[in-house]
C-alpha positions in Angstrom: 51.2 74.6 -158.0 48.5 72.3 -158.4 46.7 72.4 -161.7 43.2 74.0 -161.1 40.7 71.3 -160.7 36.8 71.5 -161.8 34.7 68.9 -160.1 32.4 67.5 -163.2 29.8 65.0 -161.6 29.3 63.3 -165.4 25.7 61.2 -165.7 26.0 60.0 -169.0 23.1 61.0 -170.4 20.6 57.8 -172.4 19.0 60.2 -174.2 20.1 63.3 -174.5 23.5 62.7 -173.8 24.0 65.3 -170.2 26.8 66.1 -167.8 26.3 68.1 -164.7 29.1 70.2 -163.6 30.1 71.2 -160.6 33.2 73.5 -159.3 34.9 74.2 -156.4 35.6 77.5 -155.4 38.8 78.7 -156.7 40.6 75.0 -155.2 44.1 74.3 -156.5 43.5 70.7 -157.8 43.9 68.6 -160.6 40.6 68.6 -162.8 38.3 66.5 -161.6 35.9 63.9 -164.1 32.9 62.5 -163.2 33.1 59.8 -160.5 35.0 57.5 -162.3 35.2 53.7 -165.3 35.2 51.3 -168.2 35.8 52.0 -166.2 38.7 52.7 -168.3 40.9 49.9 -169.1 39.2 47.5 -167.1 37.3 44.0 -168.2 34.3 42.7 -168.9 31.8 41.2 -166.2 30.6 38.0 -166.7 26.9 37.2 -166.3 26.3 36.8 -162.2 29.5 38.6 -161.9 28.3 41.3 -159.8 25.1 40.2 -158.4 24.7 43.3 -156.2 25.9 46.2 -159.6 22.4 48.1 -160.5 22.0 50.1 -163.0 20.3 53.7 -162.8 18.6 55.1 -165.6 17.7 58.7 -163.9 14.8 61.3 -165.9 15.6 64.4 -165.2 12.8 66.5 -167.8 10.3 65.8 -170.8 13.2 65.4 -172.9 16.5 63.8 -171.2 17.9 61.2 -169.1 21.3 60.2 -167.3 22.9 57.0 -166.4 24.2 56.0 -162.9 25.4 53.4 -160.7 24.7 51.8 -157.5 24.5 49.1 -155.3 21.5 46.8 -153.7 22.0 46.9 -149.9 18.7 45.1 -149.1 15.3 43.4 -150.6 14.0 47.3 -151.1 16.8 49.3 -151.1 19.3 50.9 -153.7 22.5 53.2 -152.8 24.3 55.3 -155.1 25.6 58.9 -155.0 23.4 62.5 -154.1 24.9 64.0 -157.3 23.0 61.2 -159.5 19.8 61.7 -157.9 19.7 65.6 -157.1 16.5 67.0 -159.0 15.5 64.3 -161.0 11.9 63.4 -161.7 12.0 59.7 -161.6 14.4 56.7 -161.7 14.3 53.4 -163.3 16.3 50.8 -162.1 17.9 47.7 -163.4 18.6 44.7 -161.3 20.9 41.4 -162.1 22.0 43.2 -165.3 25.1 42.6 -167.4 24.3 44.0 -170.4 23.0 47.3 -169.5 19.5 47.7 -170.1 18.9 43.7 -170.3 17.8 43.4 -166.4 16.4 40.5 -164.4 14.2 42.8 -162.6 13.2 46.4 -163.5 11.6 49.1 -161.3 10.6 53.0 -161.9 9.8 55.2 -159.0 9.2 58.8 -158.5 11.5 60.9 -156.7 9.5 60.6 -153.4 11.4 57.3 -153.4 14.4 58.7 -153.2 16.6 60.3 -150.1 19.3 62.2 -150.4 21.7 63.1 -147.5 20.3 66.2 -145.6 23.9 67.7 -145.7 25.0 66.9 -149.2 26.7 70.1 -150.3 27.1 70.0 -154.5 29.8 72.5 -154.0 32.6 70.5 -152.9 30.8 67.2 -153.4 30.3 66.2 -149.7 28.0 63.7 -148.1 27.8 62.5 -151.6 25.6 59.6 -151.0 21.7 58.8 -151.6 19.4 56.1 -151.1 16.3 54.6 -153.6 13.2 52.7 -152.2 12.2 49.9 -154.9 9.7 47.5 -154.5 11.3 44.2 -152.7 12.9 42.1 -155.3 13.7 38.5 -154.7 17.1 37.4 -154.8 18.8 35.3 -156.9 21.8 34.1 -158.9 22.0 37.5 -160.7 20.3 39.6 -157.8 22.3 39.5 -154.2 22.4 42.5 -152.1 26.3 43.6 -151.1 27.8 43.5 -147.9 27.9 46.8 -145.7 30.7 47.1 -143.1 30.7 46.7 -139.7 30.0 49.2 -137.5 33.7 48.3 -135.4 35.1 49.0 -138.8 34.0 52.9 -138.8 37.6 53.9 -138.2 39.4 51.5 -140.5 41.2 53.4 -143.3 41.3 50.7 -146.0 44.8 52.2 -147.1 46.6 49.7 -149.6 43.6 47.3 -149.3 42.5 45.8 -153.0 39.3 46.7 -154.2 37.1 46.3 -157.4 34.6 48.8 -159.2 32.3 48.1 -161.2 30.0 49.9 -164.1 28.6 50.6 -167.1 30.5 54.0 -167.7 32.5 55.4 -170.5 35.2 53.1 -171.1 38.1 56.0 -172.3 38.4 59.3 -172.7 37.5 59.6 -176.1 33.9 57.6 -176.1 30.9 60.5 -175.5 28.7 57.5 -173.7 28.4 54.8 -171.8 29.0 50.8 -172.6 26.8 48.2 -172.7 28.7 45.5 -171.2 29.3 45.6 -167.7 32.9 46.4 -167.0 35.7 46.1 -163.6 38.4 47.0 -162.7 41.1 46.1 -159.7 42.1 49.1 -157.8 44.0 50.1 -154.4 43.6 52.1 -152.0 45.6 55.8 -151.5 45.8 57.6 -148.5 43.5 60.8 -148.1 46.9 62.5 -147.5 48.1 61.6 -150.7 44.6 61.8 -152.9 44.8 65.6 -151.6 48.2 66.0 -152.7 45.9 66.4 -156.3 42.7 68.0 -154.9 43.4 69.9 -151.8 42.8 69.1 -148.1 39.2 71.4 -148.5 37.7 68.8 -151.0 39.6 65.7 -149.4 37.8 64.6 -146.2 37.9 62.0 -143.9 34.5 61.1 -145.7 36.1 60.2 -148.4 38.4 57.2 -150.0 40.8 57.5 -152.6 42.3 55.1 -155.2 45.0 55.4 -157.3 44.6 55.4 -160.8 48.5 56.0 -162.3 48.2 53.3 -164.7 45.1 54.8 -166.4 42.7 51.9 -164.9 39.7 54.2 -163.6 36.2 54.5 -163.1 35.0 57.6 -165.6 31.5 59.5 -166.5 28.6 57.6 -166.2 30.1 54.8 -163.4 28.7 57.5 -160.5 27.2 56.0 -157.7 29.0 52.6 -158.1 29.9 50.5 -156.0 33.8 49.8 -154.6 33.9 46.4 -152.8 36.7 45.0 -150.8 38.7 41.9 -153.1 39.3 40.3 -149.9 35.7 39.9 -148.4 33.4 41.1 -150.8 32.4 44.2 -148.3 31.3 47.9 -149.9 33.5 50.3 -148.3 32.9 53.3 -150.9 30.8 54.1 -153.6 31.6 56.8 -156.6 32.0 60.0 -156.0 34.6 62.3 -158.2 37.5 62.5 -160.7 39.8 64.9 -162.2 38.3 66.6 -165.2 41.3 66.4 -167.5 40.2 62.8 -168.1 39.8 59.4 -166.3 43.2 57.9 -168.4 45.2 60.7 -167.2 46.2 59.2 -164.0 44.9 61.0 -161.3 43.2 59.8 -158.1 39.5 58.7 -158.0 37.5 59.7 -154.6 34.8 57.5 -153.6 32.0 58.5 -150.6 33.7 56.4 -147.6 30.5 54.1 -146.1 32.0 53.8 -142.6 31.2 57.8 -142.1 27.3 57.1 -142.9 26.5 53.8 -141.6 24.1 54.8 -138.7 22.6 57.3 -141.5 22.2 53.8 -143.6 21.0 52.4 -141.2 18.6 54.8 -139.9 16.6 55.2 -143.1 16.7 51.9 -144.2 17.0 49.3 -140.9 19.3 47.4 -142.9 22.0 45.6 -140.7 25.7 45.5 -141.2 26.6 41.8 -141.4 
């Protein structure tokens, strides 16, 4: 039997350090962290590294904040994950950042700058994906906006394909916040099949892509939102979703919100066009 699994949706918190919890009803699962990194284990970005990687400094009330991740897609536009930007009053962003809260370009906007999925269900953490409007930043060296995938890709499955993530989260289980330095991590891709042999075909959709973590190389609490990128041509295909619960060195699989399923939803808010 599988070891019940909690979903924990971890935002390291800046100020007053906060997770946000969330649990699946009765699943047999392993226990999920936070979307995952060091990411655990992983190495330290150099500056221009990760030109798209922003940083997410979310208020949530008068007296605490939480940390996310996310990607630039465009001039104006931020993605990251629902569960980092569900109730919270306002967000302030960091762009071309390596060390955290040293940014090329910072931005704060109110929540009616924000859009979460219209079917994102905190439950079983599906349709975990969001968008933030910011005010159109010029590129640069430090400041690039990711690749999104083609449209012809929609039913491609990524299985055993490389991929990197990237953040600013907890970089092992027994640090209560996140790192300054900007940190990655080389990952490959599972198979739903076998990322649900550990959290159950009800929490495991075909929304969602998996990595394996076995050798305790992970994203952990506070790299939610994040971007996962494709070694081979530098395209996002997920961004950070969930973990297990017991711990992001403890080997389990990482699901990421799969960006084929919610291109045209991309797409439709945004008018950004996949390359």
């Amino acid at each position: 039997m599988k070891p019940l699994v909690f979903l924990i949706l971890a935002l390291a918190a800046v100020n007053a350090f906060e997770f946000r919890t969330l649990q699946t009803r009765n699943v047999e699962m392993p226990v999920l962290d936070e979307p995952t990194g060091r990411i655990t284990n992983g190495e330290k970005a150099t500056v221009g590294q990760f030109p798209y990687q922003v940083g997410l400094s979310l208020k949530l009330n008068l007296y605490s904040s939480s940390w996310c991740g996310g990607s630039l897609i465009g001039n104006s536009w931020v993605l990251t994950a629902a569960h980092c930007t569900d109730g919270v009053q306002s967000v302030t962003v960091y762009l071309g950042a390596t060390e955290r809260t040293s940014a090329e370009a910072t931005y704060t906007v109110s929540s009616n700058n924000i859009i979460i999925h219209e079917n994102w269900d905190p439950t079983i953490l599906q349709n975990d994906i969001s968008l933030i409007r910011i005010p159109s930043v010029a590129y640069s060296n430090r400041i690039q906006a990711v690749k999104l995938p083609n449209i012809a890709d929609s039913y491609h499955l990524y299985t055993g394909d490389v991929v990197v993530a990237s953040g600013w989260g907890r970089i092992s289980d027994s640090i209560n916040s996140v790192t300054e330095d900007l940190q990655w991590a080389v990952l490959e891709v599972i198979s739903n099949t076998k990322c649900a042999m550990t959290y159950g075909s009800k929490v495991i959709l075909p929304t969602n892509i998996c990595v394996d973590t076995s050798d305790g190389v992970s994203t952990c609490q506070g790299d939610s939102g994040g971007p996962l990128v494709l070694v081979s041509s530098g395209v996002q295909v997920g961004l950070t979703s969930f973990g297990a619960a017991d711990g992001c060195e403890k080997g389990y699989p990482v699901a990421f919100t799969r960006l084929t399923s919610y291109l045209d939803w991309i797409k439709s808010h945004t008018g950004v066009v996949y390359y």
